[in-house]
N, C-alpha and C positions, 0 to 999 in steps of 0.2 A: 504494500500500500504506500501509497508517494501523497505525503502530504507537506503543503506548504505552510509554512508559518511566518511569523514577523519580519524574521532574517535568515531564514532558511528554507530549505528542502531537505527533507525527511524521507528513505527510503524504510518501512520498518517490515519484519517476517511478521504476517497477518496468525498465523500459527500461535504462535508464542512470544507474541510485542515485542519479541526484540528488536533494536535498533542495527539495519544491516549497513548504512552511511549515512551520514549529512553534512550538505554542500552549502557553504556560506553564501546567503545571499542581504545582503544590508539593507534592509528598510525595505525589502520589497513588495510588503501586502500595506506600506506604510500611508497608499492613497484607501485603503478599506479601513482601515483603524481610525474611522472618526465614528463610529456609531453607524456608518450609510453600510454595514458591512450585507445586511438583508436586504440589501437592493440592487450592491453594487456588479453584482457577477449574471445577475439577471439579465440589467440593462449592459455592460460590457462584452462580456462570456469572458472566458479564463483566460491566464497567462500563461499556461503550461498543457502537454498535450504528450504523448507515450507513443512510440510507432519507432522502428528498424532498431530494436533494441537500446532505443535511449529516450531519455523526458528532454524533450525540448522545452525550455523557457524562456521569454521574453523580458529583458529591461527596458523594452522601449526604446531604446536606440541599434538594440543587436539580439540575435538570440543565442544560447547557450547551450550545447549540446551533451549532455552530460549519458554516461554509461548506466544503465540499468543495475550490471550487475555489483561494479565497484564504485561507482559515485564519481569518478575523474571524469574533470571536462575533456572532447575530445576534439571538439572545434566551436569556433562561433562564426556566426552565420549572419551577414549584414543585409537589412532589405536595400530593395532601390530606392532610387530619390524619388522626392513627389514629381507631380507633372513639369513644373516649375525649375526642378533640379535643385531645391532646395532639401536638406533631411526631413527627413519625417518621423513618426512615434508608432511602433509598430501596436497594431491591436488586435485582431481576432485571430487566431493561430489554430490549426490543424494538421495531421499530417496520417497520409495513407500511401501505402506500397511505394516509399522509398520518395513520396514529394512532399516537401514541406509547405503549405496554406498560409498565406498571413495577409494584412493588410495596412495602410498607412490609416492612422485617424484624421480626420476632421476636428484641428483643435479646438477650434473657433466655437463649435458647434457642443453647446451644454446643457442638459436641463440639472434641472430643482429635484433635489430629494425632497421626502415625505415632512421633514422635518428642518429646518430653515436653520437652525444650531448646526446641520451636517453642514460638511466639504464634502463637492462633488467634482471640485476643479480640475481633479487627476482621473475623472473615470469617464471616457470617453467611448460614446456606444454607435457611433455611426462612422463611414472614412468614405476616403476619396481616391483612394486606387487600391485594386486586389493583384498579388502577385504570387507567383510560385515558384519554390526552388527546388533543384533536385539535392535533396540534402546529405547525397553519397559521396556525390562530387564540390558542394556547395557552390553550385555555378544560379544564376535566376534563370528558370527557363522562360518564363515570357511573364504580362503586368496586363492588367484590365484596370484601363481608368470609365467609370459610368457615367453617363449626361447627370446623374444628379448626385444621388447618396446612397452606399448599403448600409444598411443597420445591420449591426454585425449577428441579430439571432436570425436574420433572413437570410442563411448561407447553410446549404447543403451539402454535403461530400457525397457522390453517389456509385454507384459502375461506370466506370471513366469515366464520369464528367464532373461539373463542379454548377451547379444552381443555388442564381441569387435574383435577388430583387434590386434593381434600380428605379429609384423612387423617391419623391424630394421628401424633406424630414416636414413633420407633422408640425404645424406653426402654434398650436397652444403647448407642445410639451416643452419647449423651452422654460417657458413662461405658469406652469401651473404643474402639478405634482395633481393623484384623482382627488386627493381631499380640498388642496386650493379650488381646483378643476369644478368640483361639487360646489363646495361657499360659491365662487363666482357664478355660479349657474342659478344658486337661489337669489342671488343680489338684483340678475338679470333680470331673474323672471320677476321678482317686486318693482320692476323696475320697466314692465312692459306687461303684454296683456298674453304671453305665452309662457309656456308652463314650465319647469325646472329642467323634467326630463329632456324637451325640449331645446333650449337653452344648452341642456349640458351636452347633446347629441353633436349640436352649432361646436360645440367648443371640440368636438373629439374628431372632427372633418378631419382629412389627411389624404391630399390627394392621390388618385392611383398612382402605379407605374408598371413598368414592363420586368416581366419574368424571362430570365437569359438560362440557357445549356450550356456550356463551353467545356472545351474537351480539355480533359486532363491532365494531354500532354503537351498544346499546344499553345491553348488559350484561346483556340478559333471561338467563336460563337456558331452554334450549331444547328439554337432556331432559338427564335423570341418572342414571346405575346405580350399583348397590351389587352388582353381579354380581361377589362376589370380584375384588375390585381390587387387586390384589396389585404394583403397578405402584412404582419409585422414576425411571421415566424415561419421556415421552415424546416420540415423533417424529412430522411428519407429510407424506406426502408428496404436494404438487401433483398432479402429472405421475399417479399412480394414484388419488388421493382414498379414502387408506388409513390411519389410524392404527394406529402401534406403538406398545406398550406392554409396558416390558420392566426390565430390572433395567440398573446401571451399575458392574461391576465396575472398577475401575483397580489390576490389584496389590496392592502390599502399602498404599498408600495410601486404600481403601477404606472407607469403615465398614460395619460389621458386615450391614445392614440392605442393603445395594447389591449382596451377592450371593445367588444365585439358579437354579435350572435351568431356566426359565418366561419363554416370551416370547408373545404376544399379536396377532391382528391386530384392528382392530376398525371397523366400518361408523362412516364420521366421520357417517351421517344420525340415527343412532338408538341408538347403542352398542353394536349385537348383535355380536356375537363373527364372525371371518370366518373363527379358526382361533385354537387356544390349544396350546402345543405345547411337552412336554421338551426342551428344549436347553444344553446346557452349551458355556458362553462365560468369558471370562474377562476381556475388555475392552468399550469402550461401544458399541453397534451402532451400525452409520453405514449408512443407508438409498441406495443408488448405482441410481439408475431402477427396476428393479423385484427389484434382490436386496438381499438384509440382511446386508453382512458383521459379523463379530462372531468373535476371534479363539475358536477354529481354526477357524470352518467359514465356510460362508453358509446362510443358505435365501431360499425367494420369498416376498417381500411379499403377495402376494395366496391364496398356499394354504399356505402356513408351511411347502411342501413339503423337504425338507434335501438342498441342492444338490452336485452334486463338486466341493465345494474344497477344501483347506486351508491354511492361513496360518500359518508357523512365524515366531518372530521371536528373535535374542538377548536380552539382560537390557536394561534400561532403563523407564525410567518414561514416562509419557505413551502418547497413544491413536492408534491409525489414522488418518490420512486420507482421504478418497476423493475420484475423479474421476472421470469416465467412464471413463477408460481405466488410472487408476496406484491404488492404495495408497501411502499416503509415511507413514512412521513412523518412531519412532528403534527401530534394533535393534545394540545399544549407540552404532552410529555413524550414519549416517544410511543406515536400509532403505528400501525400495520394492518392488511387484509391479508387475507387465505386466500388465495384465488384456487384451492385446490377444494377447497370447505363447499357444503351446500348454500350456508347462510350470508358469504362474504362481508360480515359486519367487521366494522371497526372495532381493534382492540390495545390495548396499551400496555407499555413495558414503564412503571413508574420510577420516578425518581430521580429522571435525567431526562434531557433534553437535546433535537439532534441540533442545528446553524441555523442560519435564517435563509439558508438555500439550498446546495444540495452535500450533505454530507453524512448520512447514513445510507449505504450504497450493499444491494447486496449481493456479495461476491466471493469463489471457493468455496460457498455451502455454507457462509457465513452471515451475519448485519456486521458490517463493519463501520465502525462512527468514529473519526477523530473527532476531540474536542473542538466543540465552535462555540464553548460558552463560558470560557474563562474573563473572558472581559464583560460579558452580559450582567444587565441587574437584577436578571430574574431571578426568584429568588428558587433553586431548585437542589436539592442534597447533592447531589454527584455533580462533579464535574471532571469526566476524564474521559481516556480514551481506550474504545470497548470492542470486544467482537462477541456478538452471540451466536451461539450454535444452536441446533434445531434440537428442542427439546424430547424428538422420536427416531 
């Protein structure tokens, strides 16, 4: 398990928590340590990514390619300049069969956390060019600059190709967080002869854009729609060779533009639509073989058909997990579903609590949780880092 922390990277044996290396890194979760830490990887995505037997990480100006098995760096890896030919901050990072994914941010370009005390000056969730390296050679194999902005959860990794959205950034998220978003929507509507929800619908506009293929190896563009793309998220799955395209609610941590009643499927060969379909959700879909859960319901991946489930959970922040068989979420304390059970209710493991985003993961036949709540003020008996085993 590879966990980052304040000033490092953490490789540990999930077996028996030992510590197998850790790699100095100074200040590097230093822009998440103001309290925005439950928002900020949501809206960003990660700095670190696992692939040709090393953890890639990013400092934003270069990335670091560190060995899996010993912890030594064994190159760093520079992106290209912006359009401009000026540096740039690298931000959304991936890597599959030997290419490493990443892209320049958009510094310029900020919104507002939930809470106005946070710094969110360093957490940058859209860019201005996509690029890909071969990371065996560390040569760039080719750059995508888009006519507007990717948001970096709108990026796909698929069977050779790589799908994103280009699409200008949403003009209320700069400017209001969903609870500012909500207050100004009741101010509105006392303030004219139309109704909050109304108002607040005005406020979440964000115009479409066009959905791109680009191949793998080259960076051609392979085909592109402008078919109402109304998308702030994509997913894509192997195993069906299905694109979803959907919105990424997180509670009150949200911006405005990330909720939505509209989820999507779409043909990864040519973009045609497989199914487009009302659905009201409230957290980020997580794609589990060929269902979609997405709190409270599921549907099917391939007919957008709306399956018998539902998903209750208590108060807390942060998103579902999946596995074949569990959901693991915080539901104030640490929840889970049976997806193997007849009744799939919610159940809880007390006394601990997992992050405010994704960090109870289940894996090796395990729930694995590093600590995400040593700095929190919640007030909760445990604070450490656990693996549980199945208790049959």
């Amino acid at each position: 398990m590879f966990t980052e922390g304040l000033n490092a990277l953490r490789a540990t044996n999930i077996y028996n928590g030992r510590t197998l290396w850790e790699y100095p890194l100074e200040g590097i979760l230093l822009p998440y340590h103001r309290g925005e830490s439950s928002v900020g990887v949501a809206w960003t995505g990660s700095n670190f990514c696992i692939g040709n037997d090393h953890v890639y990480v990013h400092t934003r100006d270069k990335c670091l390619c560190i060995d899996v098995e010993t912890g030594r760096k064994t190159a760093e890896l520079q992106p290209p300049p912006l359009p401009d030919g000026k540096p740039g901050k690298w931000g959304y990072i991936a890597c599959t069969e030997g290419t490493l994914f990443g892209t320049l941010v958009n510094e310029q370009y900020l919104i507002k956390g939930w809470a106005s005390k946070w710094d969110t000056s360093q957490q940058f969730t859209e860019s201005v060019l996509f690029f890909a390296i071969d990371a065996r050679i560390e040569t760039i194999k080719w750059t995508f600059e888009p006519e507007h902005s990717i948001r970096h959860n709108a990026i796909a990794v698929g069977k050779d190709c790589v799908y994103l959205i280009d699409r200008p950034s949403a003009p209320a998220d700069e400017s209001f967080d969903l609870a500012g978003g909500q207050s100004e929507a009741k101010r509105r509507a006392a303030a004219s002869d139309r109704s909050e929800e109304e108002e607040l619908r005005g406020l979440r506009k964000h115009p479409t854009g066009r959905l791109l293929a680009l191949d793998m190896e080259t960076g051609k563009v392979l085909w592109k729609s402008s078919d109402d793309i109304f998308g702030t998220m994509l997913a894509f799955s192997t195993k069906h060779n299905a694109l979803l395209m959907s919105y990424q609610p997180v509670h009150q941590a949200s911006r405005l533009s990330e909720w939505g009643n509209r989820m999507a499927g779409i043909h990864p060969s040519d973009g045609t639509r497989l199914w487009d379909i009302v659905a009201e959700y409230e957290s980020r879909p997580i794609i589990n073989d060929r269902t979609i859960y997405a709190q409270p319901g599921a549907w099917d991946l391939l007919s957008g058909r709306k399956l018998p489930f539902t998903f209750t959970r208590s108060y807390g922040c942060g998103i579902p997990v999946g596995s074949t068989r569990m959901l693991v979420f915080r539901s104030a304390t640490l929840g889970y579903v049976d997806l193997t059970g007849d009744s799939c209710c919610t159940e809880s493991y007390g006394g601990i609590r997992p992050g405010c985003w994704i960090n109870a993961i289940p894996a090796g036949g395990l729930i694995l949780m590093a600590d995400a709540a040593s700095w929190c003020t919640c007030s909760y008996l445990n604070q450490a880092t656990c693996a549980l085993q199945p208790s049959q």
